[in-house]
C-alpha positions in Angstrom: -22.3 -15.1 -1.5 -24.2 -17.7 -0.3 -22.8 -21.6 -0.3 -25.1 -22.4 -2.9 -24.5 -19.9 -4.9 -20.8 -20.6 -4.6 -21.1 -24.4 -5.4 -23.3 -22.9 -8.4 -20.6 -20.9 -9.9 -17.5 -23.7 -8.8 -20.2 -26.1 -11.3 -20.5 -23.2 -13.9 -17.0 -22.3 -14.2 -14.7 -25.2 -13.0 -12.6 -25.4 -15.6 -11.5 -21.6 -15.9 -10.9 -21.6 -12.1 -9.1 -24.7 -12.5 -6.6 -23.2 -14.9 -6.2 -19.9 -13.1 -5.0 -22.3 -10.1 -3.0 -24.0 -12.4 -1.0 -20.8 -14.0 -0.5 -19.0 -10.7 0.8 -22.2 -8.9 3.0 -22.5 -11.7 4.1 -18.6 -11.7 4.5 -19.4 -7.6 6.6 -22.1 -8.1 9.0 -20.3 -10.8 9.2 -17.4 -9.0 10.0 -18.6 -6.0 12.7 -21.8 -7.3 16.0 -21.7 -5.7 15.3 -17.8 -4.6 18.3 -18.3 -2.5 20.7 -20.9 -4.3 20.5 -19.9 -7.9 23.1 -17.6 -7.7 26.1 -17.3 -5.3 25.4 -14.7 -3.0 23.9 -11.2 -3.3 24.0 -8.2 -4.5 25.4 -5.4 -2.9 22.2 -3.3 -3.5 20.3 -6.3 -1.3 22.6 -5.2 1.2 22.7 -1.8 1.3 18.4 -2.1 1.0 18.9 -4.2 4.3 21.2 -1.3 5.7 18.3 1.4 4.5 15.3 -0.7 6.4 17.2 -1.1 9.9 16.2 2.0 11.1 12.9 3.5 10.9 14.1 6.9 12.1 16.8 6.6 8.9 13.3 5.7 6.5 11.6 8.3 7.8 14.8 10.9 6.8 15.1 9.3 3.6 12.2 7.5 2.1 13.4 6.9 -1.3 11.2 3.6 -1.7 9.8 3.8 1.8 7.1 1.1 0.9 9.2 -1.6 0.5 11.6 -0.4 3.1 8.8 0.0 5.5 8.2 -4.2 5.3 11.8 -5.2 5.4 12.3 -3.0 8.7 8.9 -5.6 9.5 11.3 -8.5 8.2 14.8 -7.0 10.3 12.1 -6.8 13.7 10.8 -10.4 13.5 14.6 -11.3 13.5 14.4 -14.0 11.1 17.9 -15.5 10.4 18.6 -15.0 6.7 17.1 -11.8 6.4 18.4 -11.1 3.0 16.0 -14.2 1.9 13.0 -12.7 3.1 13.9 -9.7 1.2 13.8 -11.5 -1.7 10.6 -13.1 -0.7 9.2 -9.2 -0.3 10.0 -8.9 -3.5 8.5 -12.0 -4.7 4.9 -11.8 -3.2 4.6 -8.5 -4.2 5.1 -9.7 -7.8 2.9 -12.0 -7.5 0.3 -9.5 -6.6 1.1 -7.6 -10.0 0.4 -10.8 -11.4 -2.8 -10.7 -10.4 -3.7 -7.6 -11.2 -1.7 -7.7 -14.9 -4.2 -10.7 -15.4 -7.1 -8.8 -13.8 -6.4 -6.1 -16.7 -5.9 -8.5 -20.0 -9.0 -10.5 -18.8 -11.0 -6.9 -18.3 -10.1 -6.0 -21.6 -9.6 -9.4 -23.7 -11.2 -12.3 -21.8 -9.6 -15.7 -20.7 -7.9 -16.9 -23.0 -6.0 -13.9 -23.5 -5.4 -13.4 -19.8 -3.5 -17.0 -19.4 -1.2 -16.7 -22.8 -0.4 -13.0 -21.4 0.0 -13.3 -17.7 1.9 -16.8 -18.4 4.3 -14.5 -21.2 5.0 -11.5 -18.4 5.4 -14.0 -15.3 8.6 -15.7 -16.9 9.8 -12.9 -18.8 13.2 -11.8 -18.1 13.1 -9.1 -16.5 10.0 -9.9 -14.2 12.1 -12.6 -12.7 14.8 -10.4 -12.3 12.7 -7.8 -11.0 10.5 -10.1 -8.7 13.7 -12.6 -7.3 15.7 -9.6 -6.2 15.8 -8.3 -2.9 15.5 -4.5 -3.6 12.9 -2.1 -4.2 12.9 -2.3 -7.8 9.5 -4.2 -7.9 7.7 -1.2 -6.7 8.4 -0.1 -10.4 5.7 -2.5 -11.3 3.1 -0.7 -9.3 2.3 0.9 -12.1 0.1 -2.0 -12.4 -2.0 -1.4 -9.9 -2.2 2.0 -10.6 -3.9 1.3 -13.5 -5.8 -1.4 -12.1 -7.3 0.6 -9.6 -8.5 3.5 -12.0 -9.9 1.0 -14.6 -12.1 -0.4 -11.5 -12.8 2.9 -10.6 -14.1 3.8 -14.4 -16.0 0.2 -14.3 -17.8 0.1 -11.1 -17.8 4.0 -8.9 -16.4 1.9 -6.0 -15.7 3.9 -3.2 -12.9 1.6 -2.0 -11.5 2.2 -5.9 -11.1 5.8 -4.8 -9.9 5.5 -1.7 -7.3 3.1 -3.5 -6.5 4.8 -6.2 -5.4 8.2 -3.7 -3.5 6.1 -1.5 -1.7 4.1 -4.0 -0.7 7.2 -5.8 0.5 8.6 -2.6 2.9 5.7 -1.9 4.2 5.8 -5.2 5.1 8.8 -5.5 8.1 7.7 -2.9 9.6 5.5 -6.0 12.2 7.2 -8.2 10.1 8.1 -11.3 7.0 7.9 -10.7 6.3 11.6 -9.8 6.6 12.0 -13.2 4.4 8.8 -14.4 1.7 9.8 -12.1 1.9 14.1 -13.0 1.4 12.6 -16.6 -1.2 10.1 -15.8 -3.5 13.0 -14.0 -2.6 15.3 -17.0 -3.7 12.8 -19.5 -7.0 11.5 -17.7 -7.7 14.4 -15.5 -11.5 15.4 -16.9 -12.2 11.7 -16.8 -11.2 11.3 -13.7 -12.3 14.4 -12.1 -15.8 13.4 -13.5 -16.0 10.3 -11.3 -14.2 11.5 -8.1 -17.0 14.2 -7.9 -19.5 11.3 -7.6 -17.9 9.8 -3.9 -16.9 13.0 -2.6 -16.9 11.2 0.9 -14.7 9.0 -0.4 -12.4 11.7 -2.1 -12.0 13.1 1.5 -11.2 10.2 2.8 -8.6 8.8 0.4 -7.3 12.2 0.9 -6.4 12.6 3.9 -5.0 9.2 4.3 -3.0 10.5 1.4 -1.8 13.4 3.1 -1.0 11.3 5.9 1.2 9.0 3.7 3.0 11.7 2.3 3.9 13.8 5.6 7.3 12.3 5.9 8.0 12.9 2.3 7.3 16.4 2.8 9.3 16.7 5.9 12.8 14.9 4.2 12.3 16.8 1.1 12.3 20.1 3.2 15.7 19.0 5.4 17.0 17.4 2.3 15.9 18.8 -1.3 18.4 16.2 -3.0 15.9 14.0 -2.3 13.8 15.1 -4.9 16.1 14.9 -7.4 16.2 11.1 -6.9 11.9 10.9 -7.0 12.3 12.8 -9.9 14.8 10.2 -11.7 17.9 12.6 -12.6 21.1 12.5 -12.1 22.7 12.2 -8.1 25.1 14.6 -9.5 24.9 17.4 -11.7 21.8 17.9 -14.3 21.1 16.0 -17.6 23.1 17.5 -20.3 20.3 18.0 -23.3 22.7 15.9 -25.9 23.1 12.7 -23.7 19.9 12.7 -22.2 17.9 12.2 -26.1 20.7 9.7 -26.7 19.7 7.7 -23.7 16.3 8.3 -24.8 17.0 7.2 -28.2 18.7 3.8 -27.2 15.6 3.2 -25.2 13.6 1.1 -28.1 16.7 -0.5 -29.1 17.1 -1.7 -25.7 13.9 -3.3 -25.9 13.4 -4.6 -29.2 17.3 -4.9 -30.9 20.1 -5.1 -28.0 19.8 -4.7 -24.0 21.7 -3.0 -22.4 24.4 -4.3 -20.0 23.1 -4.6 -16.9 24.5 -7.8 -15.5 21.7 -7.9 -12.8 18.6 -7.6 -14.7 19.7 -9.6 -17.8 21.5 -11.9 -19.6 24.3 -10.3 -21.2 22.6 -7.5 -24.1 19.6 -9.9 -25.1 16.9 -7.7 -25.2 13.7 -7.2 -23.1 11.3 -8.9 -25.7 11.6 -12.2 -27.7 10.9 -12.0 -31.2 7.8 -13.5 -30.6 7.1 -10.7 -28.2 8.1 -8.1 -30.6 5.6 -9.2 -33.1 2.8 -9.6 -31.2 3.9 -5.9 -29.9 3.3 -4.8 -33.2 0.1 -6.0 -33.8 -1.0 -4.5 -30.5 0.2 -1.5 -30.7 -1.2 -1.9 -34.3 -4.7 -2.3 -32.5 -4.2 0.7 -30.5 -3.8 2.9 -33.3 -6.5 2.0 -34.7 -8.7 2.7 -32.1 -7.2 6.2 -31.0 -9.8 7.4 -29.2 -10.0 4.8 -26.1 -8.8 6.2 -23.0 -7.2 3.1 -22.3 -5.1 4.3 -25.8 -4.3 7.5 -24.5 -3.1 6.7 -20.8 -0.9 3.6 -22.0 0.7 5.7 -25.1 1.5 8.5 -22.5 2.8 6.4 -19.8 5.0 4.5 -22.5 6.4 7.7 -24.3 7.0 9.6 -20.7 8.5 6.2 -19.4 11.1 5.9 -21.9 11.9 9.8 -21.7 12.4 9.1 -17.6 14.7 6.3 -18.1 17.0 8.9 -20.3 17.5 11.1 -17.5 19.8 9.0 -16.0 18.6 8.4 -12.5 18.1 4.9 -10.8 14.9 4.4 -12.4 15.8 1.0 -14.8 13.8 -0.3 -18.4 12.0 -2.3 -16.3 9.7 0.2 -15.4 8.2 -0.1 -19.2 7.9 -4.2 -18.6 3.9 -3.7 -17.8 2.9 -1.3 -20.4 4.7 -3.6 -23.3 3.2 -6.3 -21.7 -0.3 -5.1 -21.5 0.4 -4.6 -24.8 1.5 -7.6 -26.3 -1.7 -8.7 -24.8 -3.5 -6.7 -27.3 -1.8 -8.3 -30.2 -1.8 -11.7 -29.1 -5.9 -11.1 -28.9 -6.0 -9.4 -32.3 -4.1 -12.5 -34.3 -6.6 -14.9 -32.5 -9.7 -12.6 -33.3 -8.3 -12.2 -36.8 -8.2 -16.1 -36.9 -11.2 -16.5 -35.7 -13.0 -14.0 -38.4 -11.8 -16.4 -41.1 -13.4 -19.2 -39.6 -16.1 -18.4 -37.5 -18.2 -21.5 -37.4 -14.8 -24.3 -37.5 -14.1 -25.6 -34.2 -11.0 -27.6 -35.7 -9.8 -24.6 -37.5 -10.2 -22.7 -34.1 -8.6 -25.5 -32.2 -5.6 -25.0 -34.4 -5.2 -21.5 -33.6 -5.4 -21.1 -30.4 -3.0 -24.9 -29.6 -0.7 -23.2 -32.3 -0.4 -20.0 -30.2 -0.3 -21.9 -27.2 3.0 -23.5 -28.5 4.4 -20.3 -29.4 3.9 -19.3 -26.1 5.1 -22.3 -24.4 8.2 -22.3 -26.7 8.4 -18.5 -25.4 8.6 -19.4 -21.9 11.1 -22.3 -22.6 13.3 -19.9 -23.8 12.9 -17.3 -21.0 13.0 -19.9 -18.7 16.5 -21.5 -19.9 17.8 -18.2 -20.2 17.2 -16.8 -16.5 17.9 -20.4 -14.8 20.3 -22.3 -16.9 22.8 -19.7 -18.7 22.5 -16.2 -16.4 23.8 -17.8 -13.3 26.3 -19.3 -14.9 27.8 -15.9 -16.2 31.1 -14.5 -15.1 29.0 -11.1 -15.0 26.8 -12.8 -12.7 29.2 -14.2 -10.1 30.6 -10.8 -10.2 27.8 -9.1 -8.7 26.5 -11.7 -6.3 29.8 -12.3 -3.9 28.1 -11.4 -0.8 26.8 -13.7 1.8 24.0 -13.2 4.5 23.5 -10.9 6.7 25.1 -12.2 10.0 28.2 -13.6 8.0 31.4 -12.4 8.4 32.2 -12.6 4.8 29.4 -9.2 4.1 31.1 -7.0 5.6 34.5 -7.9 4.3 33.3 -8.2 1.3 31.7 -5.0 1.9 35.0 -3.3 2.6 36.6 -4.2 -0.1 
């Protein structure tokens, strides 16, 4: 683009990339606050995710989540002191790039204003900033994201690079517990759809390919010395198989989880508050009120199907966590929170007060949303005795972490 052209569209559309700035500086800043002070110590899964990424001959024999152990073994080479820190800052730019492309989606499908309220909603949820401020591989679980970034650009635009994408990201996430099983249904779901544009850049299909035959190699090779590895890609149990009773029990308590009464999981909550405000739940409702209206959307089809085989995944009792659904409800959400401001708008189409109301009073929902996520995650979950329970360890390099460790 040419610098006219740029200073043409900077004029045009100052104030949208003005408030884009605005929200992601603000999403930067809260997800990066006191990433190493908030709480105590850490976890001993930070620790034993260090341990996993300080060999590359030990990724490359087991490579549950080799992605993100891949760029800590970067971290543990650059010998940075703190090392534990920078995992937590993997962890953190890589939710910020979900962030981008979570807003990339909402503003594809529902415009601006719709992609501020929402990305502003999922950045300080609760379990993002669990999720995102932790130093283990559980982000990963939100490439999902991308996932479904990528084939949405593919469906828009016959990119090349979208296939080429779109074959390589599925190959590295198929190294993430539970996501075989997300990406099998994906490519079941959408598999004449998308088999109708791949045959369009079959240069590209090669490519992407290859490169994702490359990427899965070592896969291949560790499932073959150690087949117990695929039990853990394929979310069930370390030990033993699901039993059929327990297993649609978990299920079941999925949705209550999300909606009623979380689970207790000291780490990624505050004690059993749920994953979604009431707020959140409503506009939920109206979205997936939306959805069901409109049935026949492929978008309709591959978020039902990932959301249904999601919560069926986290019943099997592997490591895979309800965080993995955080996207999908989001996305979402997004949908209903477009749908009450469209509904608004139909009753007064021509009333700019009227629409000023609506959207400022949304606005303030939201705001008092994110006050209330905020205080919860900074305020009252460090302050837990759950909390301090789970993050006693210090640094790596301390003393105290292998003590501790011992113990």
């Amino acid at each position: 683009m040419r610098s006219l052209d740029i200073r043409q569209f900077y004029s045009d559309h100052w104030r949208m990339i003005c408030l884009y700035a605005l929200l992601f500086v603000t999403l930067l800043f809260v997800v990066t606050y006191r990433l190493h002070t908030l709480v105590p110590g850490f976890t001993t899964s930070e620790v034993q995710t260090y341990q996993s990424s300080e060999s590359l001959r030990h990724i490359l024999h087991h490579p549950v989540n080799a992605p993100f152990l891949m760029l800590g073994w970067l971290v543990i080479k650059a010998h940075l002191s703190q090392p534990l820190v920078y995992f937590r800052g993997l962890s953190a730019g890589l939710g910020m790039a979900c962030l981008a492309l979570f807003c990339g989606l909402l503003y594809f499908w529902h415009g601006h204003r719709i992609a501020l309220l929402g990305t502003l909603l999922f950045g300080t949820s609760g379990w993002f900033l669990h999720i995102a401020r932790l130093g283990t591989p559980d982000i990963l679980a939100f490439g999902l994201i991308a996932l479904i970034a990528c084939s949405v650009w593919l469906q828009k635009t016959m990119s090349a690079y979208a296939v080429v994408g779109l074959l390589v990201l599925s190959a590295a996430l198929l190294y993430v517990p539970g996501m075989p099983w997300l990406i099998g249904l994906s490519m079941i779901v959408s598999w004449k759809h998308v088999a109708r544009l791949l045959s369009r850049q079959l240069l590209a299909v090669t490519i992407g390919a290859c490169a994702a035959i490359v990427i899965l190699t070592p896969l291949g090779l560790a499932l073959y010395q150690t087949p117990n590895i695929g039990k853990v890609l394929l979310n069930l149990p370390a030990n033993g198989w699901p039993q059929l009773l327990p297993t649609l029990r978990h299920i079941a308590t999925v949705p209550f989880h999300i909606f009623i009464y979380g689970q207790n999981a000291p780490v990624f909550a505050l004690g059993h508050v749920p994953m979604l405000t009431v707020f959140e739940t409503t506009m939920f409702t109206f979205g997936a009120y939306v959805y069901l209206h409109h049935v026949g959307l492929y978008r309709f089809r591959v978020l039902a199907s990932l959301l249904i085989g999601g919560s069926i995944i986290i019943g099997l009792g592997g490591p895979a966590t309800i965080g993995l659904l955080a996207p999908l409800l989001f996305l979402i959400i997004g949908a209903g929170l477009g749908y009450v401001l469209n509904r608004w708008f139909s009753v007064f189409p021509v009333n700019p007060i009227a629409q000023a109301i609506g959207v400022g009073t949304t606005t303030i929902l939201v705001m008092l949303v994110l006050t209330y996520n905020l205080r919860a995650y900074f305020v009252s979950w460090p302050h837990t005795n759950a909390t301090k329970e789970n993050f006693i360890l210090s640094d790596i390099g301390s003393p105290n972490t292998s003590d501790t460790i011992k113990r």
